[in-house]
N, C-alpha and C positions, 0 to 999 in steps of 0.2 A: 594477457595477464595470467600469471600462472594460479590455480585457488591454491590457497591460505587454511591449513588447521586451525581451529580457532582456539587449539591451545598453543601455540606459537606465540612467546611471552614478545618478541621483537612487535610481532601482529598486534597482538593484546594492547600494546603500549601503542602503536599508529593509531588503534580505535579510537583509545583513550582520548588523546592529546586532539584528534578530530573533529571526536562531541565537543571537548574543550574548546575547539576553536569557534564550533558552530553557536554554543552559549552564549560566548564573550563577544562576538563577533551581532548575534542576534540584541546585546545589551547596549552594545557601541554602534549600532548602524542606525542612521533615521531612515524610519520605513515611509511611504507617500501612505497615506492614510486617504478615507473617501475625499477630504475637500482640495486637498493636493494633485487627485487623479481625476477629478472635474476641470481642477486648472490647466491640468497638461492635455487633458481632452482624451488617454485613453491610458489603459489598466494593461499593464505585460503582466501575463501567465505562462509559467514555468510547465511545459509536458514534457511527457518524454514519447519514444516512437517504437519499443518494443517488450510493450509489455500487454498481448493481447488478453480479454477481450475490452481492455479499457484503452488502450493507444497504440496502434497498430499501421504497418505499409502493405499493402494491396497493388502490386504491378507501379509502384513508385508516388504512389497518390497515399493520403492518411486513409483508415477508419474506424472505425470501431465507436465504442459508448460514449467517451469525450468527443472526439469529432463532431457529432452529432450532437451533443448537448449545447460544445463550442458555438455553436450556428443561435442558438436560443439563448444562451447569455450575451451575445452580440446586440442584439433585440431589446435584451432587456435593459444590457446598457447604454444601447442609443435613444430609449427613451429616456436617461435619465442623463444624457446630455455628453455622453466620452463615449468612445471608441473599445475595444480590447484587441488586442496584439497579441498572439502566441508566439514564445519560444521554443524550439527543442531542444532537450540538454538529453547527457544519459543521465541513468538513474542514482549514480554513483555521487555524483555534485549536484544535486536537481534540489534538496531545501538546504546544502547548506549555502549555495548561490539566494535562494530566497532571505532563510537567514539574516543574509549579511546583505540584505537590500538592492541585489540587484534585478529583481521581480518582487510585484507586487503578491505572487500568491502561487500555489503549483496546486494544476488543474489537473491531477492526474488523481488513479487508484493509491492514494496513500493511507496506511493503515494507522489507526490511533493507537499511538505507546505512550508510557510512563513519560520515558524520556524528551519524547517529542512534545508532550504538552507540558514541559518546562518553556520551551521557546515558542512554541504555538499554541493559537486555539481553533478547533476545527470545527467548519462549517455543522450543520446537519449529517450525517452522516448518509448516503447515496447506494451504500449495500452492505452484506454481511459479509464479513474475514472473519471468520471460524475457522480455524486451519485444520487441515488433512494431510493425510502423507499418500504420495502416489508409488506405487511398485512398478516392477517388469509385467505387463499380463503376465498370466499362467505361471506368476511367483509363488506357489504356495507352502511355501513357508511362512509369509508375514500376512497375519489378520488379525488379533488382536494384541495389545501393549506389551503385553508379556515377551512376544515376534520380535521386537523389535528391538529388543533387549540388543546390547555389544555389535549390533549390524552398524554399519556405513552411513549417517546420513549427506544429503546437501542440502546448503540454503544459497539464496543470494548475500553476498557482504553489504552488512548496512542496514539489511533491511529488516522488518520488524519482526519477523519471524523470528533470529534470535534471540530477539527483546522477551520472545514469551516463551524460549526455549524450557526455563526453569520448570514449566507447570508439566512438561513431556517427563522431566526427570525426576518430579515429585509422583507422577502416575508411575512410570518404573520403578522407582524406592518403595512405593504399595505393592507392587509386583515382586520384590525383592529383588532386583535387579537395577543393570546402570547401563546410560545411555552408551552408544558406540562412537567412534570416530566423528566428529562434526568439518565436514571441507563446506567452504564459503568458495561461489563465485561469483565472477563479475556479474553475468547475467544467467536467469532460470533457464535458457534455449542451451548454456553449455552446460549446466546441471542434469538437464534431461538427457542430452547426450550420453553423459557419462553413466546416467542410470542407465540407459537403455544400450550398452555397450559394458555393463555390468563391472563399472566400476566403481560405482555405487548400489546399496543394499534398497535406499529410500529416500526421496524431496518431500520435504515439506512446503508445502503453498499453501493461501487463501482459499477459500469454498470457489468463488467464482474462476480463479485462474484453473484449478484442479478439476471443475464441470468441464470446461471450455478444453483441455487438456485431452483429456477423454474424449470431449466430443470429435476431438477431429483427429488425435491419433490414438484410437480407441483400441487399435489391432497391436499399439507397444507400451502400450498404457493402462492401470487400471488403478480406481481410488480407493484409499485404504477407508481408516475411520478418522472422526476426529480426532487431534492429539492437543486440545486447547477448549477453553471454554469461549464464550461469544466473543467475536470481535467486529469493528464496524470500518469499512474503508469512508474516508468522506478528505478534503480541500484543507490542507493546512495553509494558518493565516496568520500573520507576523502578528504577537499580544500585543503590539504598540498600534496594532491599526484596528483598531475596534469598531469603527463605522463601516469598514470594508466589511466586516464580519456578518454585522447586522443588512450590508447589503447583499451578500449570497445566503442568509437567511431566508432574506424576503423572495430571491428568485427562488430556492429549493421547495420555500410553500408555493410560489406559482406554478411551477412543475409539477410539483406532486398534486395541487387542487386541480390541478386542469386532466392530469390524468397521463400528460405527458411521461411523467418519470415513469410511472409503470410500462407504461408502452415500451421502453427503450430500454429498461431494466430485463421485462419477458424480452425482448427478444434480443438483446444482449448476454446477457447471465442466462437467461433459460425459465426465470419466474420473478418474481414481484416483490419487494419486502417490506409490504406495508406498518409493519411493527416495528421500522427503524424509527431512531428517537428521532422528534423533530425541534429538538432545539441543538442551539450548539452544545460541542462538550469542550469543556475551556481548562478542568480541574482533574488531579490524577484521582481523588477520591469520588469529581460524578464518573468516569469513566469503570474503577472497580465496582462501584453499584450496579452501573449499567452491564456492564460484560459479567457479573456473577462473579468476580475474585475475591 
């Protein structure tokens, strides 16, 4: 798929009509809710397979921070009498497939938006998405917001990143300055490409994708600053199933009191975020509280 400017008015209107379907679609679908997914004896969850360090292939096998979490919700729902089933989808259809009922829930790094908590409400949240922008190493031109002024960016299409792009170009309007080019791809692996063959200036990612980015190609990579205020990844969940809710409530406390989630968080992400909220966030006004907007 070829990336998309995202002032491309054609682009603009496919977004549109999207979310629209994803809305209508979330309003008109019946979701299994908990005593539904008791009946049928197990819960499908929506991941996805390339979005390291949260869902990842290793020599044709999963892994990463779900996989392993994956193992521990198994547990926790066979004591509670059902099964759980994983899907893989890409990232592209992965909630509007949930959405519109054909998974109970998507187990993946998904970031909390305005948008998306019109259709969902999300578990506890599992880490920090504060976003940064990554460079070419040895770019020095870009370091702070002022840098980044009329440069190149990428993102992925869809994804929530754009959703918060406005707060990047309220920081350049303080700067006296306007954002540059914005191209969307399919996936962050042809984003970086493209940076790193200098056809883009800058990606914007999450805190954890942009750690883990560096970490392992650290010799064509280097992380800027943040260009956003707090954000939290955590399990979107259909607003029509509200029991489900309350029950990845109760596992995210048994993870996190036993000590589990840190464990898997440091050596996942690289540290621990004990100061995530530990209830769900359901409401576009708790989520502005919570992230500072």
């Amino acid at each position: 798929m070829k990336p998309s400017n995202t002032d491309s008015k054609p682009f603009g209107l496919l977004r549109k009509l999207a979310l629209a379907s994803c809305l209508v679609g979330a309003s008109l679908s019946a979701h299994a809710d908990l005593d539904e997914i008791k009946s049928k004896g197990v819960m499908t969850v929506a991941t996805e397979d390339d979005y390291a360090p949260f869902n990842f292939i290793v020599d044709g096998k999963p892994e990463g921070f779900h996989k392993e979490l994956l193992e521990d919700l198994k547990i926790y729902a066979k004591a509670q009498g059902f099964d759980v089933k994983q899907e893989i989808l890409p990232w592209t259809g992965l909630l509007a497939s949930v959405s519109a009922g054909q998974y109970d829930m998507a187990f993946t790094g998904a970031l909390v938006t305005d948008d998306r908590l019109r259709v969902f409400n999300f578990a506890p949240p599992f880490a920090s998405a504060q976003h940064f922008y990554v460079k070419r190493a040895g770019d020095d031109r870009l370091s702070d917001i002022s840098s980044l002024c009329g440069k190149t960016v990428g993102l992925q299409a869809g994804s929530a990143l754009l959703a918060r792009l406005p707060e990047l170009k309220k920081m350049m309007a303080a700067e006296g300055c306007e954002i540059g080019t914005v191209t969307e791809y399919p996936s962050y692996p042809e984003a970086y490409a493209d940076l790193a063959n200098g056809r883009l200036d800058y990606v914007i990612n999450a805190l954890i994708s942009v750690n883990d980015l560096v970490k392992t190609r650290g010799d064509t990579f280097a992380k800027g600053i943040a260009v956003s205020g707090d954000g939290f990844a955590a399990w979107p969940v259909p607003k029509s199933s509200p029991e489900l809710l309350e029950f990845l409530t109760g596992f995210m406390t048994e993870v996190r009191d036993s000590g589990r989630l840190a464990e898997l968080q440091t050596k996942w992400f690289g540290e621990a975020f004990p100061a995530m909220p530990k209830e769900p966030i359901t409401k576009v006004e708790q989520f502005h509280e919570l992230a500072g907007m």
